[in-house]
N, C-alpha and C positions, 0 to 999 in steps of 0.2 A: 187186465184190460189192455186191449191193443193199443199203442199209442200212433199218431201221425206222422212219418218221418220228414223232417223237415228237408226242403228244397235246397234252401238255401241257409248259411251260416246266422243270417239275423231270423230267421224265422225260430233258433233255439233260444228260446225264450224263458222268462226265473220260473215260469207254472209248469212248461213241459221238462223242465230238469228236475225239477220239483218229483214229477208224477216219475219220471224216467230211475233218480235213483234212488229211490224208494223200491220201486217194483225189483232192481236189485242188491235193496237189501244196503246200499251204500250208506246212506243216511236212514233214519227212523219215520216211522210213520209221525208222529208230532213235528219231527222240523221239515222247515221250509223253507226253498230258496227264497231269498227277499229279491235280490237283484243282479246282475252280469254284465260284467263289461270284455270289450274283446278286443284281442290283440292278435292281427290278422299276420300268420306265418309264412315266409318262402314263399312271397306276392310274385311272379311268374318262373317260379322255380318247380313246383309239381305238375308232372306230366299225367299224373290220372286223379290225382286228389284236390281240394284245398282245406286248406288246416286254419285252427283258429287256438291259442291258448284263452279260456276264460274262465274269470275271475268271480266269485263268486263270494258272497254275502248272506247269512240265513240266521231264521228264528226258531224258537226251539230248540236247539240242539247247534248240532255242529257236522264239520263233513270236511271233504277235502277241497281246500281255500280255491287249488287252482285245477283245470282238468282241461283235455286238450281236444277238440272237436273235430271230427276228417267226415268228409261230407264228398260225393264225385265231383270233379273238373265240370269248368260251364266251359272249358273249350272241348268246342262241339266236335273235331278230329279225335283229337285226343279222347274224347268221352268215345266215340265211335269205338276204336281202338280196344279200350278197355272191356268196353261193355261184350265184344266179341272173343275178346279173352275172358271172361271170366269174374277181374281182376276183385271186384267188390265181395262178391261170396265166399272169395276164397280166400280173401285176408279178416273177414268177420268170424268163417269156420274155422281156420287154423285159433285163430284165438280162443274159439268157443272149446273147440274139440281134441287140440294136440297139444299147443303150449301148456297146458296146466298137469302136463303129464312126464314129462321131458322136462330135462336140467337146464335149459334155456336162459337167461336172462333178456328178460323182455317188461313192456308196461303191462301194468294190471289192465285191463275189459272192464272198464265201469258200466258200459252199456252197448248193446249194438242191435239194428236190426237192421233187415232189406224187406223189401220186394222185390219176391222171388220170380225168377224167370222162368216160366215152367214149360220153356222150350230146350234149359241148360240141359237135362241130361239127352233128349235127342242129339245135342247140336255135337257133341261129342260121338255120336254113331255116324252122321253124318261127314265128320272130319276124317273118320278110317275109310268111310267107303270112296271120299275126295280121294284118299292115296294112287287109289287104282289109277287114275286120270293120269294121260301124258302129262309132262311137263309143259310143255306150249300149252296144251289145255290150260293147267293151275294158273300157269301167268295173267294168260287172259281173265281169267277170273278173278284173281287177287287184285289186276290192274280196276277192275270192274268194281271190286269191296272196296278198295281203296280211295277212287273216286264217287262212288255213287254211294257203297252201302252203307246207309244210317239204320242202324237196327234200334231198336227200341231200346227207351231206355227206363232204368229201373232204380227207384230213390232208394239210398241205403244208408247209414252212420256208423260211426264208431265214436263214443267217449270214452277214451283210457285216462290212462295215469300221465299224469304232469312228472317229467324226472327231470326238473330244476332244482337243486344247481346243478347240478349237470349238464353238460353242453355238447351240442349236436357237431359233429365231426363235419368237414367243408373240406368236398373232394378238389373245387376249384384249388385250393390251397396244396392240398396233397397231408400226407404225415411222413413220419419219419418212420424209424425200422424198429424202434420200441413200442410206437403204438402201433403197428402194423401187424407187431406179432401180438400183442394182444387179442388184435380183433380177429385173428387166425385161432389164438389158443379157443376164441369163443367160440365162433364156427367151428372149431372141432368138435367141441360137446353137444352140439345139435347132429352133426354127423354122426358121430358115435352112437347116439343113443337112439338112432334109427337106421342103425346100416344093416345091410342084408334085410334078412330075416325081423328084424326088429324095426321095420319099417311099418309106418300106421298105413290102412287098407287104403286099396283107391277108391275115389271117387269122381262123380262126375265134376267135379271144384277142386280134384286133386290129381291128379294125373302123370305119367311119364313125359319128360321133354323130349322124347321122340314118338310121339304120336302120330305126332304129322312130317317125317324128315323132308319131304318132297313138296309138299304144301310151302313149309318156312323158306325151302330152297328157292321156292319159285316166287316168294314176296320178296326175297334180298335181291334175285335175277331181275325183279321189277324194280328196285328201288337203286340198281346197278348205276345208270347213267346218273342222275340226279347225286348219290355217293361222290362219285368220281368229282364230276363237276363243283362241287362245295368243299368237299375237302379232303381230293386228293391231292391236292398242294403241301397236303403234312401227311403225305406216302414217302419213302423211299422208293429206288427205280426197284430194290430188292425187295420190297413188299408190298409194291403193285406189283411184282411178279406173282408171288404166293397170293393174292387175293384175286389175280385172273386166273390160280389154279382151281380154285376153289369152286370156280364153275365146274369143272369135273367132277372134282370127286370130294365134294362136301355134304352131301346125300351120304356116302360110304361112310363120309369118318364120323356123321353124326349118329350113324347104327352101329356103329363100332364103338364109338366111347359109353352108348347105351346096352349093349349087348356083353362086352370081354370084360370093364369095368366095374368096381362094385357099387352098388346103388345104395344111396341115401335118401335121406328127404332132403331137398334144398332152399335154401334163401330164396336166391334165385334175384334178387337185388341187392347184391352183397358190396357196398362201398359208404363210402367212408359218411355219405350223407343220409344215412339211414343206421348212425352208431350213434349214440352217445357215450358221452367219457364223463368219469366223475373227477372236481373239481382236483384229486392230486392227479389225476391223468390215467389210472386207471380205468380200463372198459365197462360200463355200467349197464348199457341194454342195446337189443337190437328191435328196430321196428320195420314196418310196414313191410307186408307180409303179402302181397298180391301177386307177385309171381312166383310163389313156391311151386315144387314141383317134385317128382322123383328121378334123379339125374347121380352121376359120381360126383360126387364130393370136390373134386380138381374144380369143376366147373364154376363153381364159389368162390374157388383161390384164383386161380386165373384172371376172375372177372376185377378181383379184388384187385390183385397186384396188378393188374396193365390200365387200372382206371385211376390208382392212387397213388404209386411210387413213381417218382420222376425221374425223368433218362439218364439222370448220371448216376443213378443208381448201379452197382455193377452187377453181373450176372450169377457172382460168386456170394455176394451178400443176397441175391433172390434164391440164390440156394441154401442159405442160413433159415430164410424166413421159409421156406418148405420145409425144410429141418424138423423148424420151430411146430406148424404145423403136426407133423409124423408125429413127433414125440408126443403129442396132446391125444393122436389118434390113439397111440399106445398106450398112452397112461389111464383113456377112458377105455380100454377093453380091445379096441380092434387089434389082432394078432395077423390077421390074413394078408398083410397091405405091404409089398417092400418098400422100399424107399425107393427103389431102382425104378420098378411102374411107377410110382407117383411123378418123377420126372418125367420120363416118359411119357404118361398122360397129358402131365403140366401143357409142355411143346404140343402136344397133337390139339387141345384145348386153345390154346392161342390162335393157330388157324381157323378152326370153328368161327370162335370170336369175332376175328377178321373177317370173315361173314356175315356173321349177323349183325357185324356194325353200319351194315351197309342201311338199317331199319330205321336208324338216328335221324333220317334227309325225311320220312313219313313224318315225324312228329312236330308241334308245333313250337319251338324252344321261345318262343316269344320276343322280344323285341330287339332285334340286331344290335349287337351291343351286349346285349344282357347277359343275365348270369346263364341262363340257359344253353346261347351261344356259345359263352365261353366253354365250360363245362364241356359240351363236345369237343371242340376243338382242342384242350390241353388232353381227352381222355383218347383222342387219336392218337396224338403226339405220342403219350405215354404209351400206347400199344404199341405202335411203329419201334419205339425202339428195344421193348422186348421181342421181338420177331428177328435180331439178332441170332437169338439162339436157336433158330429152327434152323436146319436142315432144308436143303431146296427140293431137297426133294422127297421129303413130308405129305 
């Protein structure tokens, strides 16, 4: 029986969890949820989601006490945003169809469903054949989706797994270089067990991150001035150099790291507030899964290390935690990979970055002040002063 997906977080109700986990099998058909209380998560901290943990009460039988509800964003930019990436299908399918296959540590799918767009697989022929278009074309047109285009939107859920005690990693905070390689040793086993060849098929909810390099080139070209203006105040005069190159030739290097590099499946939101650690500090899972993609592996480390090690970190000890990484890559099978590219990568991946940070000024981060704010502004800080090690002429 199809169930209604609820709108909104109070619309999950004790009768539709009830009917919900039953149908998979979580609880028995004799029990029943009696009642739910809720404990509303990361109040203007999700830029495509909002999350609820709740608690829950039942007769007949028994189930899992606590479960965690992700429902889309009611901010309406951000919804926009999403809903034109993707972002809902493709973190309900990944759960559905690749994590239960792959060494991953991740929450269990207690339940999910959408409505389906059943424009998504057009809207990806439509994005290749965008490519052909000049670059002033794209802009004008991105500038256009960006102000005008509200696409339709499509109600969808996830209830998973509650991993209390265990606690959610906090990028504003940053970590240290033991949990860092943790969350590296992890990310390698997702890499690993889909590199090359052993990558799961595309789809239209799965895709390469250079589908579009000329398209993405021409949102950050848009989103250029606005960047600058907010915060390039925590640029160096040295990396606002490298980030006005990147008008050049970051089309290039974005078909180059997709093209000579080896391809994975990726995270694609790989920091530290989308980890959980278990209570000795140990890595316990990774979640939300909406911008996966098929990309090199560096692309995951990169995002990782310039969004959550702090600038006094030294560039000697970012080359331990790459180390730390390889080794994981080798221990889980990958033979192809030197160390020497992986560096190499690492630096050309930074620039990239440095590009598409320019997308941060689109989003809504919520209340000046807030965590959201912050969050940007230290994850600038921290990129700026890895771009140290690039080469100027990169």
């Amino acid at each position: 029986m199809a169930l209604p997906i609820p709108e909104t977080l109070q619309e999950i109700t004790a009768d539709w969890l009830t009917l919900a986990l039953r149908q998979r099998r979580v609880i028995a058909e004799e029990t029943t949820v009696l009642g739910r209380t809720f404990e509303v998560l990361g109040v203007g901290e999700g830029f495509a989601s909002e999350l609820a943990r709740i608690q829950l009460t039942y007769g007949g039988g028994s189930g899992p006490a606590t479960v965690i509800a992700k429902i889309p964003t009611s901010v309406t930019d951000n919804r926009s945003g999403s809903e034109m990436l993707g972002v809902y299908e493709r973190e309900l399918r990944v759960y559905e169809q690749i994590l239960p296959d792959i060494d991953v540590s991740a929450p269990l799918l207690y339940y999910g469903d959408i409505e389906v767009n059943p424009d998504a697989p057009k809207q990806i022929e439509r994005v290749r054949r965008m490519e052909r278009l000049p670059i002033a074309l794209l802009r004008l047109i991105m500038w256009f989706l960006i102000r005008f285009g509200k696409p339709k939107t499509f109600s969808s859920i996830l209830i998973i797994e509650d991993l209390a005690p265990a606690s959610i990693g906090d990028q504003v905070q940053g970590c240290d270089l033991d949990r860092a390689s943790e969350a590296l040793e992890a990310v390698a086993r997702l890499h690993a067990a889909t590199w090359q060849d052993r990558r799961p098929p595309e789809s239209h909810w799965l895709v390469t991150g250079a589908i579009a390099p000329r398209l993405f080139h021409a949102g950050s070209l848009s989103a250029r001035r606005g960047f600058l203006k907010n915060y390039g105040k925590y640029l160096s005069p040295r990396t606002r150099d490298l980030y006005e190159s990147t008008r050049r030739d970051n089309v290039e290097r974005t078909v180059r790291l997709h093209r000579d590099v080896p391809q994975c499946m990726l995270h694609g939101d790989f920091r530290l507030d989308n980890m959980f650690f278990a209570p000795d500090g140990g890595f316990r899972a990774l979640i939300d899964w909406q911008l996966s993609s098929f990309g090199p592996g560096v692309l995951d480390i990169a995002y990782f290390i310039c969004g959550s090690i702090d600038p006094g970190v030294s560039e000697a000890e970012i080359d331990g935690l790459l180390a730390r990484y390889h080794a994981a890559l080798r221990s889980a099978g990958v033979a192809d990979y030197p160390f020497e590219d992986l560096k190499a990568h690492y630096e050309d991946t930074l620039v990239l970055l440095l590009a598409r940070m320019a997308s941060v000024d689109l989003l809504d981060l919520g209340e000046q002040g807030g965590r959201g704010a912050d969050l940007v502004s230290i994850w600038i800080q921290r990129l700026d002063a890895r771009m140290g090690r690039v080469s100027s002429g990169r």
